[in-house]
C-alpha positions as CSV (number, residue, x, y, z in Angstrom):
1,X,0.0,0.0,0.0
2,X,1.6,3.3,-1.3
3,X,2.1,6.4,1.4
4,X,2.7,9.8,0.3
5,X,5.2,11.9,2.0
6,X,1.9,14.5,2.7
7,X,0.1,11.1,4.2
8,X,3.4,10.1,6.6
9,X,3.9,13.6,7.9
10,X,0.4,14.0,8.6
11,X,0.2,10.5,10.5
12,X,3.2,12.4,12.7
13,X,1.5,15.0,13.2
14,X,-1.4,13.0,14.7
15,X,1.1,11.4,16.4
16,X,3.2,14.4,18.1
17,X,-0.5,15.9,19.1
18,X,-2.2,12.8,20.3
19,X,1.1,11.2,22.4
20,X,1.6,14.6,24.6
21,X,-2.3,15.1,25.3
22,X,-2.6,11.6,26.5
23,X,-0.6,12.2,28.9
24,X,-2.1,14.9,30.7
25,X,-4.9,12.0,30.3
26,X,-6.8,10.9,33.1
27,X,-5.2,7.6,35.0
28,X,-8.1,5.1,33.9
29,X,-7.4,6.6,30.2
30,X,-3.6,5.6,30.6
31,X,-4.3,2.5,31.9
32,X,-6.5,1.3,29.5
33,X,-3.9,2.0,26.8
34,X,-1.2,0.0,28.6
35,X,-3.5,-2.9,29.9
36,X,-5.5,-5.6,28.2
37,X,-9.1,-5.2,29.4
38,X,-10.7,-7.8,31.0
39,X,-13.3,-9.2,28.3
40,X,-15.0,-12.8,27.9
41,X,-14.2,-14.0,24.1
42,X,-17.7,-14.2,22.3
43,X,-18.6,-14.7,18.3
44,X,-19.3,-11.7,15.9
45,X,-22.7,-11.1,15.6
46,X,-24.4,-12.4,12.5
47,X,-25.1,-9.9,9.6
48,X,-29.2,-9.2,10.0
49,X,-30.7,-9.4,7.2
50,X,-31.6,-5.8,6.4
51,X,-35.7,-5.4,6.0
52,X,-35.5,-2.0,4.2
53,X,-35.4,-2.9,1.0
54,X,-37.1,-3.0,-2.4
55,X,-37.1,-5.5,-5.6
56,X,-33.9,-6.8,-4.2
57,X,-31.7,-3.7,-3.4
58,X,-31.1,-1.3,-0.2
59,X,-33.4,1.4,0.3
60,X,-31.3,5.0,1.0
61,X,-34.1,7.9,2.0
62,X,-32.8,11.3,1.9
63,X,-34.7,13.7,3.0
64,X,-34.9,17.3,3.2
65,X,-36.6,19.8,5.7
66,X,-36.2,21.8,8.9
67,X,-37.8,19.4,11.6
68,X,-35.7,16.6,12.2
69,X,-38.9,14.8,13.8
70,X,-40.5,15.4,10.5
71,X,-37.7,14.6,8.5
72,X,-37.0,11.1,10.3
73,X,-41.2,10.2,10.2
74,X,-41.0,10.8,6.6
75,X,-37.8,8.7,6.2
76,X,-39.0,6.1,7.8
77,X,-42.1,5.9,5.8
78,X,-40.0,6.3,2.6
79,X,-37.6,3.1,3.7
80,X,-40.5,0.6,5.1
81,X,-41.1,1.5,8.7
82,X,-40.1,0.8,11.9
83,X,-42.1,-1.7,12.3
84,X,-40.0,-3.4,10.5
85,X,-37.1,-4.1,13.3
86,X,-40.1,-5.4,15.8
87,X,-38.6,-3.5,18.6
88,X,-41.5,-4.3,21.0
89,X,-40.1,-5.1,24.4
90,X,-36.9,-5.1,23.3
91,X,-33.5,-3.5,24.4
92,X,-32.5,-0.4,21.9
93,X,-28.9,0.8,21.8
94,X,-28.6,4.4,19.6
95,X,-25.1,5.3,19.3
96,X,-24.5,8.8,17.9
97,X,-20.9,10.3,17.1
98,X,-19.5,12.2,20.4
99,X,-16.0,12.4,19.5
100,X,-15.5,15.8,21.6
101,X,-17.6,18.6,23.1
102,X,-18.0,20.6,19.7
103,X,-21.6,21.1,18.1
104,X,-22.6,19.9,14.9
105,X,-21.6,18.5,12.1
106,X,-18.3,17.7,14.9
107,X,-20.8,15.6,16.8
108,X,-24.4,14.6,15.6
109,X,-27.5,17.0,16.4
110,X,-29.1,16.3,19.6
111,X,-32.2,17.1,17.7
112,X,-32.2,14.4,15.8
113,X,-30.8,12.2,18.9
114,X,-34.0,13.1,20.6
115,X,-36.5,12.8,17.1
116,X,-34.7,8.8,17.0
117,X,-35.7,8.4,20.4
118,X,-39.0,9.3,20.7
119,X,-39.8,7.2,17.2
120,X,-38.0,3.9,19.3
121,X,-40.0,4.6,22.0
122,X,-43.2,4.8,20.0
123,X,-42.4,1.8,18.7
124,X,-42.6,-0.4,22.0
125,X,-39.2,-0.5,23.1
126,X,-39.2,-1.9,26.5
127,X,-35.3,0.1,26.7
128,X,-33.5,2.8,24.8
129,X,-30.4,3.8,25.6
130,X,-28.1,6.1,24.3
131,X,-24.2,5.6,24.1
132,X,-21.1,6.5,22.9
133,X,-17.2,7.2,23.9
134,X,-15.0,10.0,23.0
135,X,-11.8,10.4,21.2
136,X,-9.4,9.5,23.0
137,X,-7.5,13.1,23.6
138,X,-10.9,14.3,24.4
139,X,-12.4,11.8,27.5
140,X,-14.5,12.5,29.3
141,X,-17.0,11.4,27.7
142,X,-19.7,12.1,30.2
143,X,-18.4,16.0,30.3
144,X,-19.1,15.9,25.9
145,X,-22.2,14.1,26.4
146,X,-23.4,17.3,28.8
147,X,-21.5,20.0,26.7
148,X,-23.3,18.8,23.4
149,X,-26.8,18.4,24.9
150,X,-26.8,15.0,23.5
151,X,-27.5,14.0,27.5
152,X,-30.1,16.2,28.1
153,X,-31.9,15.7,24.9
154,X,-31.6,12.0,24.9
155,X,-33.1,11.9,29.0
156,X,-36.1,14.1,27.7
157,X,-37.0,12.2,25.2
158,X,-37.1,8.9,27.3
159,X,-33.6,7.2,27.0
160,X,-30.7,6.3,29.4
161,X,-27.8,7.9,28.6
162,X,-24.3,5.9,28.9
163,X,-21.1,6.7,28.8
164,X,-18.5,3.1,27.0
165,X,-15.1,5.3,28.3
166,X,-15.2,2.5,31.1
167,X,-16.2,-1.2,29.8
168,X,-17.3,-3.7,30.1
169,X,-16.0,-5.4,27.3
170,X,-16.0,-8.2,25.4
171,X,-13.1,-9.8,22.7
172,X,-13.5,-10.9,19.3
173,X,-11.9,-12.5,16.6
174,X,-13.3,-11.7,13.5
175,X,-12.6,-14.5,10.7
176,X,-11.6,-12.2,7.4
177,X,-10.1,-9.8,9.7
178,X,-6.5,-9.0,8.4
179,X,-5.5,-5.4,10.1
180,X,-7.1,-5.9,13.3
181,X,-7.2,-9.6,13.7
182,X,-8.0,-9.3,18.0
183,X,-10.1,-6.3,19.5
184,X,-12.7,-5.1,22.3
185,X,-15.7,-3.8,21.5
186,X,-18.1,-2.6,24.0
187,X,-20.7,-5.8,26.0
188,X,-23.5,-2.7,26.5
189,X,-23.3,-2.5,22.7
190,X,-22.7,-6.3,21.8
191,X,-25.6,-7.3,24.0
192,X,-28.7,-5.2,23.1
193,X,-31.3,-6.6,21.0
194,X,-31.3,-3.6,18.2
195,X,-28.4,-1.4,17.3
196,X,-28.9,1.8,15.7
197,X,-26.4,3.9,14.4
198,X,-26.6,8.1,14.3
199,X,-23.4,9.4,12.7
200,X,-23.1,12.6,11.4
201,X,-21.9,13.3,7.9
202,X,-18.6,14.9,8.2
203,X,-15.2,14.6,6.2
204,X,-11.6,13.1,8.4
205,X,-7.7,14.5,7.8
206,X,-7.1,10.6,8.2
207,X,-10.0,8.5,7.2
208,X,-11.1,11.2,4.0
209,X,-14.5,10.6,5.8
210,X,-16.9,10.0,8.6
211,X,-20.3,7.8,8.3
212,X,-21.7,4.5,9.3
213,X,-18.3,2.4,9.2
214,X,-16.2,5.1,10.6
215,X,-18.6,5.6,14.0
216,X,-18.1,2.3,15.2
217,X,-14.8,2.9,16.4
218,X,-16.6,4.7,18.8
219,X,-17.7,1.7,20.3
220,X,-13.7,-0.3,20.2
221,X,-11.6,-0.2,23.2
222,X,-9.2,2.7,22.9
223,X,-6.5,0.3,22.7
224,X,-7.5,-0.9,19.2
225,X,-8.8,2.1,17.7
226,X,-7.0,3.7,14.3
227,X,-5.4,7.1,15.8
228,X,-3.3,4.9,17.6
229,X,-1.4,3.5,14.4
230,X,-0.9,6.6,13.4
231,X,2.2,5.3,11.2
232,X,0.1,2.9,9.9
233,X,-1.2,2.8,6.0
234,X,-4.2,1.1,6.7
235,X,-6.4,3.3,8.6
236,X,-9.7,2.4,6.4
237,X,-9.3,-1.2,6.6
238,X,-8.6,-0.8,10.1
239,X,-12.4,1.4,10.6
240,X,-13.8,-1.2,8.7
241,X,-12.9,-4.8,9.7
242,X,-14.0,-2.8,13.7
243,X,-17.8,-3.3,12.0
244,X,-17.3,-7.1,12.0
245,X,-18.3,-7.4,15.5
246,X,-21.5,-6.1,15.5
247,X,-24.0,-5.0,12.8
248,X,-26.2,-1.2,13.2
249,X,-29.9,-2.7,12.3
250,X,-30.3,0.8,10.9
251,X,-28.4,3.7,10.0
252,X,-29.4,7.2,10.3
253,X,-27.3,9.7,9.5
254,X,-27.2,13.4,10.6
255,X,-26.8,15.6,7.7
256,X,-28.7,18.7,9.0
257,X,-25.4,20.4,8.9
258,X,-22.6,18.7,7.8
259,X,-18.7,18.9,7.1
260,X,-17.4,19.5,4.1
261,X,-13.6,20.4,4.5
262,X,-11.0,19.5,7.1
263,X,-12.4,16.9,10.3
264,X,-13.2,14.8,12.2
265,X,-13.0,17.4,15.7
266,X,-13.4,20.5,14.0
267,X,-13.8,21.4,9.8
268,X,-15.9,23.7,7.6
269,X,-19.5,23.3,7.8
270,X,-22.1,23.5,5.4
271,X,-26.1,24.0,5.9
272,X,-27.8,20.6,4.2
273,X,-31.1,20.3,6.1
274,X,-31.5,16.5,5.5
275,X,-31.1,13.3,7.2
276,X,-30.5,9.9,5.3
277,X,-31.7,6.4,6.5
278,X,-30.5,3.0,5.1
279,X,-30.4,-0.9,7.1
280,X,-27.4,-1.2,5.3
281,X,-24.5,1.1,5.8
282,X,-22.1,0.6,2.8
283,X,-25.2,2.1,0.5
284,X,-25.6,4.5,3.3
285,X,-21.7,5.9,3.1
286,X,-21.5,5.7,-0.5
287,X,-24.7,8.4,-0.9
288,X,-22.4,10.7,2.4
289,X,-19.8,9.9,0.2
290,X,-21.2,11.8,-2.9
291,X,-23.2,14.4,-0.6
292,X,-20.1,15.8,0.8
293,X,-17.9,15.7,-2.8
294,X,-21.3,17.8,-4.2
295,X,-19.6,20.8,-2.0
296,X,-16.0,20.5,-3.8
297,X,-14.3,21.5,-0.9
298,X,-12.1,18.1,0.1
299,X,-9.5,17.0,-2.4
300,X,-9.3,13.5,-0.9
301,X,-12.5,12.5,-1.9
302,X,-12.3,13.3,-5.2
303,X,-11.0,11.8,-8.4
304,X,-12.4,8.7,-7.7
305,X,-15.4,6.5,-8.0
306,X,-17.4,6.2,-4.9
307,X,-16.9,1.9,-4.7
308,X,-13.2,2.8,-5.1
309,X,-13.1,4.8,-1.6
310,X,-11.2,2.2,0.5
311,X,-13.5,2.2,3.3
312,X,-16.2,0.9,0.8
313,X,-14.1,-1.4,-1.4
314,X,-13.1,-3.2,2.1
315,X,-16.5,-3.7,3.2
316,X,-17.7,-4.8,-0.1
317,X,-14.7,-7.8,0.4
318,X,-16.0,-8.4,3.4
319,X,-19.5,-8.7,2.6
320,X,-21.0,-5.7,5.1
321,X,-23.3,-4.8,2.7
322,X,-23.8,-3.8,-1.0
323,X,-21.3,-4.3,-3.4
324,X,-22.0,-1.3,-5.7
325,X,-24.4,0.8,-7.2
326,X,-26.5,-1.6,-9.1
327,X,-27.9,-2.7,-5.4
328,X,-28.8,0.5,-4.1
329,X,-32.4,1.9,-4.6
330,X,-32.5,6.1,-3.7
331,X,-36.0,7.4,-2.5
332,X,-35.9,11.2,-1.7
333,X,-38.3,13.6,-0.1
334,X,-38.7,17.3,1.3
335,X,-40.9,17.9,4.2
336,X,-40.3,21.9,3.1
337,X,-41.9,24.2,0.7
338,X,-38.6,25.2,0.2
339,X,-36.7,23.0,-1.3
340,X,-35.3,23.8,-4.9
341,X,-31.7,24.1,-3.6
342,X,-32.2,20.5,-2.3
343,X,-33.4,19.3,-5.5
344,X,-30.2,20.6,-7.3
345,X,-28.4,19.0,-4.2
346,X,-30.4,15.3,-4.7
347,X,-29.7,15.5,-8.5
348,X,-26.0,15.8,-8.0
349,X,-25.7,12.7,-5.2
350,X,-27.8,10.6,-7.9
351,X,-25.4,11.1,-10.5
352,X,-22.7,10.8,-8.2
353,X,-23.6,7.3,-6.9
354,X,-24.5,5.7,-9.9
355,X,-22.6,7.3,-12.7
C-alpha cells in the first residue's frame, strides 16, 4: 500500500498531538492503553438481514426539511417503517458520534438524537439507551455528552444515557479480519437486542471521511482504535474490519449540517437540512460519500469512483453490505416548501452514486 510523503507527515503529526495530550490524560485513560481489558471472548454477531429494501436492493431515503422529527417520520415511511425491526419489548442501543464537546456537524444533532428516540420509544421498546465514547485526547465522555446536549436531549426524550469510556468489554476475533485480527468492542453495545447507528456526515484529515463504518470505532476499546497507528497505511481497513463485531440494524445519519472540509473534531460546515436512512451502511456511506464531494471542498474524496473509496471497497470484500451501485435503490423527499436548492443537491448525489 503506497504512502505519500503528505500522508506520513500528517500521521506524525497525529502522532506528536495525540502522544503529549494523552498524557495529561486521566489515569483510567492511561491505563486502558497500557493494559488488556478484561473481556470474555464471544462470536461476531451475525449480519441481520436488512428489511429496508425494495425488488432486491437497499433502500437509502434522503430527506430534506427543517424538523428533524418530521424529516426522520417521513424517512421512515420512505424506507419501510419501523415496524420493520419489531422493537416491541426489546432492548434499543442508539449510538450517535460524540467524539469531543464541539456542536454539529463535529458531533451529531441532539435534535435528531431526541426525534430517533422518541420514534423507538413509540415503537414499544421496552429500553433505549443512548451511548457513545470519546476520542481519545478528548475523555470525558460524560463532560461531551453534557457540553453537546446529547445528555439532556436523549433523557427528555425517554432514554438512558451511557457513557463506554469505562467497559465492560468483550473480545472478538473476526474471521476475514487482516489489520485488526483481536479487539474489544463494547458488552453494552454487543448485547442489546437492536443497534442503531446516528453518525453525522462529516469529512476526516485521516480516514477522508466519517459515516456509518467510521462511528463504530466509537464503540472499540481505545486500545484498538485507528489514531493509535498513526504510522500505519491502513487506517480504512482498520475502521472497517472494527464493524465485524456487531452490525447497526439501521443507520441514520445526521446531515442537517454537515462537514465538508477538514475533520473529524473541527472542519468547515455547510447547511444541508437533511437526514439519510439506510439498514445497510455501505449504501448509506456511498450516498455521504457523494453528498459531501457535491460541496467541492475536500481534495481527498475526489477523483475517484465512490466503490473505489477504501472504506467501501473493504466492506464490499468483506460482505458488510452492497457491493456497488446496481444494489442500491434512492427514494428522496422534502418535508419543506422550500426545497429547490435541495433538488439541485439530490440530482448531484444521484449522478454521483450511480454514474
Amino acid at each position: 500500500m503506497n504512502t505519500t510523503r503528505r500522508e506520513l507527515f500528517n500521521r506524525l503529526g497525529l502522532g506528536l498531538s495525540v502522544w503529549p495530550a494523552l498524557a495529561l490524560a486521566p489515569r483510567s485513560v492511561l491505563g486502558s492503553l497500557l493494559f488488556e481489558p478484561a473481556g470474555d471472548p464471544v462470536p461476531p454477531k451475525s449480519l441481520p438481514a436488512n428489511p429496508f429494501t425494495r425488488n432486491g436492493n437497499a433502500v437509502v431515503a434522503m430527506v430534506h426539511g427543517k424538523d428533524p422529527a418530521a424529516m426522520l417520520q417521513a424517512g421512515l415511511e420512505l424506507i419501510g417503517g419501523l415496524d420493520a425491526l419489531a422493537l416491541e419489548g426489546k432492548r434499543v442501543l442508539i449510538k450517535p458520534n460524540v467524539v469531543n464537546d464541539r456542536p454539529p456537524p463535529t458531533t451529531t444533532n441532539p435534535q435528531v438524537v431526541a426525534a430517533v428516540v422518541r420514534a423507538v420509544k413509540r415503537s414499544g421498546a421496552a429500553e433505549v439507551i443512548v451511548a457513545d465514547s470519546s476520542g481519545l485526547i478528548r475523555f470525558p465522555t460524560p463532560r461531551n455528552l453534557d457540553a453537546t446536549g446529547i445528555r439532556v436531549a436523549a433523557e427528555q426524550a425517554g432514554a438512558r444515557v451511557l457513557s463506554l469510556d469505562e467497559g465492560p468489554w468483550v473480545r472478538l476475533e473476526p474471521a476475514g479480519a487482516r489489520s485488526l485480527p483481536r479487539y474489544y468492542l463494547s458488552k453494552s453495545v454487543y448485547d442489546a437486542d437492536v443497534f442503531i447507528n446516528v453518525p453525522v456526515v462529516k469529512t476526516h484529515r485521516f480516514a477522508e471521511y466519517s459515516c456509518c463504518l467510521k462511528n463504530l470505532v466509537g464503540i472499540t476499546h481505545p486500545r484498538y482504535r485507528p489514531s493509535l497507528a498513526f504510522l500505519s497505511g491502513d487506517w480504512h481497513e482498520r475502521i472497517v474490519e472494527l464493524n465485524l463485531g456487531v452490525h447497526p440494524h439501521l443507520n441514520i445519519a445526521d446531515g442537517t449540517t454537515i462537514m465538508i472540509a477538514g475533520g473529524p473534531t473541527s472542519g468547515t460546515a455547510a447547511p444541508a437540512d437533511l437526514l439519510l436512512l439506510s439498514g445497510d451502511r455501505l449504501a448509506l456511506d456511498a450516498v455521504a460519500i457523494a453528498l459531501i464531494r457535491a460541496f467541492g471542498a475536500w481534495p481527498k474524496l475526489q477523483g475517484k469512483r465512490i466503490w473505489d473509496q477504501r472504506q467501501l471497497r473493504r466492506g464490499t470484500e468483506l460482505g458488510l453490505g452492497v457491493s456497488g451501485p446496481d444494489r442500491v435503490e434512492l427514494l428522496v423527499r422534502s418535508t419543506s416548501d422550500d426545497h429547490a436548492e435541495f433538488d439541485r443537491l439530490a440530482e448531484a448525489v444521484r449522478r454521483d452514486v450511480f454514474g
